[in-house]
TORVEXDO-809309 format. One record per residue (C-alpha): residue number from 1; residue in one letter; z, x, y. Coordinates in steps of 0.02 Angstrom, whole numbers, plus 50000, padded with zeros to 5 digits. Example, Ala and Ser with C-alpha at 12.3 -4.5 7.8 and 13.67 -1.06 7.14 Angstrom:
<nodes>
n:res:w:u:v
1:a:50390:50615:49775
2:s:50357:50684:49947
</nodes>
This chain:
<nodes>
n:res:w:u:v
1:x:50000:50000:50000
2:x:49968:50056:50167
3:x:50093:50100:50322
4:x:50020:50008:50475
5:x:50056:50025:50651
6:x:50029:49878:50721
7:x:49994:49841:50915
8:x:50030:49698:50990
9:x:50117:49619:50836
10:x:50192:49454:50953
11:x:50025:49394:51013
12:x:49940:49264:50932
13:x:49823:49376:50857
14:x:49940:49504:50807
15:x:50047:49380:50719
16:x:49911:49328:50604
17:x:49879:49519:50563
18:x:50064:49534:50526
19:x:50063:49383:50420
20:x:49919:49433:50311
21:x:49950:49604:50282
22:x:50138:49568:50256
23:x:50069:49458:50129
24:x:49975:49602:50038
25:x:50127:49699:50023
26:x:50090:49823:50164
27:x:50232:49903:50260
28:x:50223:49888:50465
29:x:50306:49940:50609
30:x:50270:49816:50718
31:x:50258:49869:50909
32:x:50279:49762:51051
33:x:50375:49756:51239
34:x:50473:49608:51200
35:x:50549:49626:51026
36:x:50654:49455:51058
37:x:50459:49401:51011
38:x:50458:49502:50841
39:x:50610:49481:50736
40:x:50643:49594:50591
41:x:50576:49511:50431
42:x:50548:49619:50245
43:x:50400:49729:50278
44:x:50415:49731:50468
45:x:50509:49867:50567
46:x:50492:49805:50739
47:x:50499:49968:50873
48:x:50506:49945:51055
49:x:50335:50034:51125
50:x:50197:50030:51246
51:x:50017:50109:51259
52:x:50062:50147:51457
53:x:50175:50276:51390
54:x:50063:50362:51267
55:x:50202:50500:51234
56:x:50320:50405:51168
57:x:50190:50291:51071
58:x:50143:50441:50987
59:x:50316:50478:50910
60:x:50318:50286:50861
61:x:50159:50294:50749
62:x:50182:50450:50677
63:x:50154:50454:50482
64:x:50088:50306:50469
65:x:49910:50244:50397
66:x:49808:50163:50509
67:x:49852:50072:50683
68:x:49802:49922:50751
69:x:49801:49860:50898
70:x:49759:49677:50978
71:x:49794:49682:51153
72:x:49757:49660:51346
73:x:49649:49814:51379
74:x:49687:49848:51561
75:x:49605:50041:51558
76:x:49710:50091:51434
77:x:49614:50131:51279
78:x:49609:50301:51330
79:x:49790:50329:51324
80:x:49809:50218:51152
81:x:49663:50370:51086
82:x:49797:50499:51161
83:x:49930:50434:51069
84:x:49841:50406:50908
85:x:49772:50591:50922
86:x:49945:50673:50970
87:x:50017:50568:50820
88:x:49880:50633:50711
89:x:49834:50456:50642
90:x:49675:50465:50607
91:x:49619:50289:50569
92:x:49613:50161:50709
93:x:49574:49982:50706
94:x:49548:49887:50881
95:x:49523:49728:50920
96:x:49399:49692:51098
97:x:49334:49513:51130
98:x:49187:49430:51095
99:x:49108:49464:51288
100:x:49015:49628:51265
101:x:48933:49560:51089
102:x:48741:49487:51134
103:x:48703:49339:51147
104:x:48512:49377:51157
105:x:48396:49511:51169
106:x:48470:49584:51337
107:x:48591:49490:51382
108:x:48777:49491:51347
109:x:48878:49352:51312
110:x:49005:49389:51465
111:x:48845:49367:51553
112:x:48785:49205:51487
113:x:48826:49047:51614
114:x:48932:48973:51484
115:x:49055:49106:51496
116:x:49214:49064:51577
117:x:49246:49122:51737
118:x:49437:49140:51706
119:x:49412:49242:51549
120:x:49288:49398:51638
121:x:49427:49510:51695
122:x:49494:49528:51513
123:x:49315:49530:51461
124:x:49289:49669:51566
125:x:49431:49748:51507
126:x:49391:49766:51334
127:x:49195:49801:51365
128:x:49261:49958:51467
129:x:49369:49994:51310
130:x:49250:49984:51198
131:x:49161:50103:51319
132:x:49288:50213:51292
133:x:49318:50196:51090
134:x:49101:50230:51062
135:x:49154:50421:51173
136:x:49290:50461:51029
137:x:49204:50595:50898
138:x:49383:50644:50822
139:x:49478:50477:50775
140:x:49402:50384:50633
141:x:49398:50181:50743
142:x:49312:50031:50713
143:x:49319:49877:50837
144:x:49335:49715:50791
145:x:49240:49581:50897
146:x:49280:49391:50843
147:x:49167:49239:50874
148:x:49153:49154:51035
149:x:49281:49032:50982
150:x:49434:49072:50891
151:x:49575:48970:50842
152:x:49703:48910:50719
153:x:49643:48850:50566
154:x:49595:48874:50394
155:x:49612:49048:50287
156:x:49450:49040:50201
157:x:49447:49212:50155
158:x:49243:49173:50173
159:x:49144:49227:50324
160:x:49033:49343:50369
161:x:49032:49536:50455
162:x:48891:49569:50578
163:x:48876:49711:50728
164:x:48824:49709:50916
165:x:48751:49526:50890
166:x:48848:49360:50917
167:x:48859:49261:50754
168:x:48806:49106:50732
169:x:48806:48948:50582
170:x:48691:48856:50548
171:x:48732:48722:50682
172:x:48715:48862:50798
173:x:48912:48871:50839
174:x:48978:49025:50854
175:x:49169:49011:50763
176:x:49297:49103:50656
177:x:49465:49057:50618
178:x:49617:49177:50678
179:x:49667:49162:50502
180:x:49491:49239:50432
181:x:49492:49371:50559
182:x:49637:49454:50508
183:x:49603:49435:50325
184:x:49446:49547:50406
185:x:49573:49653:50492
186:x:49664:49692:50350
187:x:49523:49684:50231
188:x:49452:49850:50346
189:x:49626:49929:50315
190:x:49620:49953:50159
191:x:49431:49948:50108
192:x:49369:50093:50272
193:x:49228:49986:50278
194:x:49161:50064:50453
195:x:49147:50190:50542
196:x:49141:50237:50718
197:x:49060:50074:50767
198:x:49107:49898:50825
199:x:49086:49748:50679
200:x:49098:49547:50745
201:x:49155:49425:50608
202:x:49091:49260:50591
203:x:49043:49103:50507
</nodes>
């Protein structure tokens, strides 16, 4: 079983990460600001920890498989690398929005006019991230785009993996359950799947 660090382990995301891998029998230290938000349950070590303060991020981590982390990106992924690379992880699994997949030859869904207004600055946030991740030759990443809508529901365990291009069924909706996309998640842990390159599940 693998030792995850996992990022962001109280946000909606992040808690259906911690669920599934939990559920697998994988060991995590779960890593969050608020820890009122992440109570100690078997399998979980929840730590105190921030990627604003790389340093101490890096002594966090350290020794364990693979992190992920599912959070705001506000210009930070450089600092989360910094960590990873002082803690000499070298697996890293990100999570950065559906907004800098395409959503046609040319044109990106954050710049389609059905893209929410209120959702661009985090959009922008993680397309600058993933700027960032596609610069880093040393640390073994993949990102992890979802579908343009994701939500509670169902753990299939059935969908599909695609790359820069939005998914769609056959209704033309582009959807995944939070539930599938961290069976994905974790599926990537322990398969190493990908390599250097962002993946987008889907129905």
């Amino acid at each position: 079983m693998a030792k995850i660090a996992l990022i962001g382990a109280s946000g909606n995301l992040g808690r259906e990460i911690k669920r599934e891998a939990l559920a697998r029998g994988h060991q995590i230290i779960g890593i969050g600001r608020n820890l009122e938000k992440l109570p100690a349950e078997p399998g979980l070590t929840p730590v105190a920890g921030d990627i604003g303060d790389p340093g101490h991020l890096a002594t966090v981590i350290k020794d364990v498989d693979t992190v992920v982390a599912s959070v705001k990106w506000t210009d930070n992924a450089a600092q989360l690398l910094d960590a990873v690379r002082s803690a000499g992880v070298g697996r890293l699994i990100v999570v950065v929005g559906a907004g800098s997949l395409d959503a046609a030859p040319g044109v990106k869904v954050i710049d389609t006019p059905e893209f929410p207004p209120a959702w661009k600055t985090g959009a922008l946030g993680a397309f600058r991230a993933l700027d960032t991740f596609r610069t880093e030759t040393e640390i073994d990443w993949v990102a992890f785009s979802p579908s343009w809508t994701i939500a509670p529901g169902e753990r299939t365990g059935k969908f599909r993996i695609g790359g820069d291009q939005l998914l769609r069924n056959e209704a033309g909706e582009s959807l995944i359950s939070r539930e599938d996309f961290a069976v994905a998640i974790v599926d990537e842990v322990e398969n190493k799947a990908y390599h250097k390159q962002r993946v987008t599940v889907g129905y």
